[in-house]
C-alpha positions in Angstrom: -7.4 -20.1 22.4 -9.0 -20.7 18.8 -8.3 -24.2 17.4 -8.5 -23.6 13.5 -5.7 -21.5 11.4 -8.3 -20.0 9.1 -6.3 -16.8 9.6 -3.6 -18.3 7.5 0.1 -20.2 8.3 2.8 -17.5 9.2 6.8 -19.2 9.0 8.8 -18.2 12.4 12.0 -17.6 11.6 14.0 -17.9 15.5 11.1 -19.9 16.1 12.3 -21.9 19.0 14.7 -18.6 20.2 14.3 -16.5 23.4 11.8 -13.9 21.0 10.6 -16.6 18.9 8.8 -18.6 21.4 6.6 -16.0 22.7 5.9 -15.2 19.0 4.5 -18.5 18.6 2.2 -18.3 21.7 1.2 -15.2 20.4 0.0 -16.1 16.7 -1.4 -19.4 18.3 -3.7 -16.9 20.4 -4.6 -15.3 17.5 -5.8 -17.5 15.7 -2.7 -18.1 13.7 -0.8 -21.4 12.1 2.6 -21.2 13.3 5.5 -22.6 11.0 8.7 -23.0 12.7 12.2 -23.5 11.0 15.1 -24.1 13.0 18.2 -26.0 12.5 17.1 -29.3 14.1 14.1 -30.2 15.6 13.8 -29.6 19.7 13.4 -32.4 22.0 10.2 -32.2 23.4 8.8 -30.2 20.2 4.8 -28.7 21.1 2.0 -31.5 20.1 -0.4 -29.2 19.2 -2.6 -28.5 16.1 -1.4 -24.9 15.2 2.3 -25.3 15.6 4.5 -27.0 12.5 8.0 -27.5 12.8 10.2 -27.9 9.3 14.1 -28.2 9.3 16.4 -25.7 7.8 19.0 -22.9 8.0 18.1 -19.3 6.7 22.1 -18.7 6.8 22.6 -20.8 3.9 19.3 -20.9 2.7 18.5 -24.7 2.8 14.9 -25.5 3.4 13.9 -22.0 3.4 11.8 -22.1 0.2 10.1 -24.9 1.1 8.8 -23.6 4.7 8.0 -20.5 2.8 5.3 -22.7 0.8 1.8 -22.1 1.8 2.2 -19.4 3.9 0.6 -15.8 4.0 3.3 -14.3 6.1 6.7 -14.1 7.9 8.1 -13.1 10.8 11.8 -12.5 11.2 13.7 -12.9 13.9 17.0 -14.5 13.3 20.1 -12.4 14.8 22.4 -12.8 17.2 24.0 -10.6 19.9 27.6 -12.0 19.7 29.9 -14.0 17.0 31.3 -16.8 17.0 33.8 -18.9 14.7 30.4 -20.4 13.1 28.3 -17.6 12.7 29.6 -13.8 12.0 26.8 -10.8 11.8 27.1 -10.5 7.8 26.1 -13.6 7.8 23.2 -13.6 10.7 21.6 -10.8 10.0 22.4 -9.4 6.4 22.8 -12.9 4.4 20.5 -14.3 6.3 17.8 -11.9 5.7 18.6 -11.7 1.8 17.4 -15.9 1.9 13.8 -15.0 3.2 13.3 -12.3 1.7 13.9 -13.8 -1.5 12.5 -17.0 -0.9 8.9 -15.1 0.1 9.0 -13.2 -2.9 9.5 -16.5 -4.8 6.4 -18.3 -2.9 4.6 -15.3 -3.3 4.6 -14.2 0.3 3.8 -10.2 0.8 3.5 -9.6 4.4 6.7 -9.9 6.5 7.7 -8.5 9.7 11.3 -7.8 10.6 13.3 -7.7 13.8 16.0 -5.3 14.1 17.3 -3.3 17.0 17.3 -0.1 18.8 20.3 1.9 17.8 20.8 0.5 14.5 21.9 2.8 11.9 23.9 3.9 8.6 27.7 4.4 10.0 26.7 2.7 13.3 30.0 2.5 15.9 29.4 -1.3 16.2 29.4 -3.9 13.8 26.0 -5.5 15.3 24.4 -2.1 13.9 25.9 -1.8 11.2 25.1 -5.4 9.9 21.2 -4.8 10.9 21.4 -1.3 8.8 21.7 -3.1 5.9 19.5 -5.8 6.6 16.4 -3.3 6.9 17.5 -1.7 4.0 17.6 -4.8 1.6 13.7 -5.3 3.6 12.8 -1.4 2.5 14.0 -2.6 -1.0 12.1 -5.6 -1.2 8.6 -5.9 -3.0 7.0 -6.8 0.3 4.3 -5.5 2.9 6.8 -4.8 5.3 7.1 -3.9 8.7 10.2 -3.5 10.6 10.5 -3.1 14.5 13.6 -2.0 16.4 13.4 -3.0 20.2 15.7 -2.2 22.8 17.1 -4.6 25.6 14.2 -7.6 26.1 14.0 -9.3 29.4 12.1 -12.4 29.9 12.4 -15.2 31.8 14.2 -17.7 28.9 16.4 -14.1 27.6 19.8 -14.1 27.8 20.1 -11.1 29.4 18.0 -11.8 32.3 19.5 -15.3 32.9 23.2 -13.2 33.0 21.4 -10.7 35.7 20.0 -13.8 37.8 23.8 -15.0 37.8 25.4 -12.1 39.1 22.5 -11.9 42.0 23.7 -14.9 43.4 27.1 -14.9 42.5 27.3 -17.8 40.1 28.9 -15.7 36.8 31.6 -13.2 36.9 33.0 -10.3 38.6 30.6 -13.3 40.7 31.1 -10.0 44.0 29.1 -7.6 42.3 26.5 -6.8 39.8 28.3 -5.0 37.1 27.6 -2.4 34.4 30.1 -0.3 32.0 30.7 3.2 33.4 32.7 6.4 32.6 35.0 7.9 34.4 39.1 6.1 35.8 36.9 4.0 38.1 33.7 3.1 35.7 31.7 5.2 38.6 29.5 7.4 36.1 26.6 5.9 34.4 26.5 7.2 30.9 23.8 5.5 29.0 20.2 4.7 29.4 17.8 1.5 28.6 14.4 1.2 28.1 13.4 -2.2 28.5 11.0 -4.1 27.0 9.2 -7.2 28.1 9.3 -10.3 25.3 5.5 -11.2 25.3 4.6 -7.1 24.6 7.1 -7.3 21.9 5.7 -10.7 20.8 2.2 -8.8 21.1 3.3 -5.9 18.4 5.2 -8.3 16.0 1.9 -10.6 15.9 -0.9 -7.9 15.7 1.0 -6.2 13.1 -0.5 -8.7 10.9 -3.7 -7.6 10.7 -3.1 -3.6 10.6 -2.1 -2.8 7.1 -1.5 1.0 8.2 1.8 -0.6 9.7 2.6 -1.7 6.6 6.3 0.2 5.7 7.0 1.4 8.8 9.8 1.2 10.9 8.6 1.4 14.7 11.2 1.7 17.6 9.4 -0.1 20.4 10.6 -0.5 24.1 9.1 -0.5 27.7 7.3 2.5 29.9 10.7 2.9 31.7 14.3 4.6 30.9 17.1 3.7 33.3 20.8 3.9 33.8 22.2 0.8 34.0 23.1 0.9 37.8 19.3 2.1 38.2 17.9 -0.9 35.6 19.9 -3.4 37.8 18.5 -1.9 41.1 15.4 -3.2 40.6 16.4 -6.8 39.7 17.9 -6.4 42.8 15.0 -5.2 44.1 12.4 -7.5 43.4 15.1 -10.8 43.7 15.5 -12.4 46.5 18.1 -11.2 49.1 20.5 -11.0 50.2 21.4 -7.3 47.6 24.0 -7.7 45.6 26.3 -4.4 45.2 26.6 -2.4 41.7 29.6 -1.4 40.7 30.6 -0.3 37.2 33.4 -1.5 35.5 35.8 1.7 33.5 35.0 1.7 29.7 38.5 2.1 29.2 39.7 -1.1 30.0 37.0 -3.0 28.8 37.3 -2.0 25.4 40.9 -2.6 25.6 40.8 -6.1 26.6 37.4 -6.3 24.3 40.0 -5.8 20.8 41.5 -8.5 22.1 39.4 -11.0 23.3 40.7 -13.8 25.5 38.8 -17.0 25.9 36.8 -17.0 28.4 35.7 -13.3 28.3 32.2 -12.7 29.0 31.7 -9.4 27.1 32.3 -8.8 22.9 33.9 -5.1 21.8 30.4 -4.0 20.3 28.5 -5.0 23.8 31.4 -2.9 25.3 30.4 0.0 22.4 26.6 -0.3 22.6 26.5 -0.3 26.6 28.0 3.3 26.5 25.4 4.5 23.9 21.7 5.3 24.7 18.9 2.4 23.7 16.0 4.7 24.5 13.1 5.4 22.1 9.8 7.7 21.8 6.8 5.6 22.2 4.3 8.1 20.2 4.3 6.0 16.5 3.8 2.6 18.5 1.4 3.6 20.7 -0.9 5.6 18.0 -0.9 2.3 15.5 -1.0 -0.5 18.2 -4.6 0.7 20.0 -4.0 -0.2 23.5 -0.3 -0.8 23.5 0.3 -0.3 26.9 4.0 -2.1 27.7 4.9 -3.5 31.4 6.9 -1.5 34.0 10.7 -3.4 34.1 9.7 -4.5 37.7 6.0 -5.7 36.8 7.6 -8.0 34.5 10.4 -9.5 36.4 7.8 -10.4 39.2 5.9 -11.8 37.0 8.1 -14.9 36.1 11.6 -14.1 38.5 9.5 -17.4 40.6 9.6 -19.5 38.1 13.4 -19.4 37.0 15.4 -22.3 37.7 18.1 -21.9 40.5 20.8 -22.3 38.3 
């Protein structure tokens, strides 16, 4: 690992984030300054010469211009997958982004990478899409060296997703008898959408090394794994490669899910636009990534799982 950031200081946004920490690692590699700016500082933060940590909130803005200071890039990767009464996503993924982007233009900041997500587009079904639309189209608006990317599901060892699949195995979340997924049909038998998962640190490996390849530079590239699955095919091999005993996959009727989704009750482990975005393909063409990313060559779904499933805590 180099020890010097001669290559220049590049702010995190989602620094300390499922995404963001293999971000990190990756510009650390590299050769990279990282920047971080979260909310509060972690406990425990990294000791280590080319990792900074600064206070602030790109929702509201505060702090954002000073992290921006000195820096010859950004990488954004603030969302989130599910409001709350704190945080809605107008205000996670489209106000949000309207603070950095114009607090690099202010610190004269031209290269900026952007996170959005697979399936997002104008007139989008679920609200999650429909706020990340407008996001990339305030970046495609901006006076920047942008690059956007749009990955599908991520899986890693500290991703929400994956922590939730770990849970069902062994019975510690709900249905807690099965491992579920959102089906067609009266009895949620038919699967109806496919996945194409990608691991974090090959997505962390794109975002970074877009950096330094200015024929990325306004481009929008979807990016996801080697693999498309169904959902009750995705969660066969997690079941698969964990330990046994198997769990059994059953899918739970779109029908009542979205019903019981419009009205949320406390407690319920799904959102309407999960329930909307699991019955709609996340699937993507690999050609663009692969032809401006020499060598991209993403992990297999199982290749990645056994590659840190070991070293998940048991609960």
């Amino acid at each position: 690992m180099m020890q010097s950031d001669k290559k220049g200081v590049v702010l995190v946004t989602g620094g300390t984030g499922f995404v963001g920490q293999s971000t990190v690692r990756r510009l650390m590699q590299a050769g990279y300054k990282a920047r971080i700016l979260a909310r509060k500082l972690p406990a425990g933060q990294t000791d280590h010469p080319l990792v900074e940590f600064c206070t602030g909130n790109v929702v509201d803005g505060q702090g954002v211009e000073s992290a921006m200071q000195g820096c010859t890039a950004v990488i954004h990767l603030v969302g989130i997958i599910r409001e709350t009464r704190f945080q809605s996503f107008e205000q996670a993924h489209v106000q949000a982004t309207e603070i950095v982007l114009k607090a690099a233009s202010g610190a004269g900041v031209r290269r900026y990478i952007h996170m959005s997500a697979s399936g997002t587009r104008e007139h989008a079904a679920a609200q999650y899409h429909q706020t990340k639309w407008r996001a990339e189209q305030m970046v495609r608006a901006a006076n920047l060296n942008w690059t956007i990317f749009r990955p599908g599901l991520i899986h890693g060892p500290d991703g929400e997703f994956t922590k939730m699949v770990v849970q069902w195995h062994r019975g510690k979340a709900p249905p807690f008898l099965f491992m579920p997924y959102f089906g067609g049909g009266p009895l949620g038998q038919r699967a109806v959408a496919r996945v194409q998962p990608i691991f974090v640190e090959d997505l962390a490996d794109v975002l970074v090394r877009a950096l330094e390849l200015p024929d990325t530079e306004k481009r929008t590239y979807e990016v996801g794994g080697p693999d498309q699955f169904t959902w009750p095919v995705m969660l066969e091999v997690f079941n698969t490669v964990l330990p046994k005993p198997r769990r059994a996959i059953l899918g739970i009727p779109f029908w009542p899910a979205k019903a019981l989704s419009a009205f949320p009750l406390p407690g319920l482990p799904f959102n309407h636009d999960q329930v909307i975005m699991a019955g709609e393909d996340s699937v993507c063409d690999l050609v663009a990534v692969k032809r401006d990313f020499p060598g991209f060559a993403p992990q297999t779904l199982e290749a990645g799982v056994r590659s840190y499933i070991t070293t998940m805590r048991p609960d």
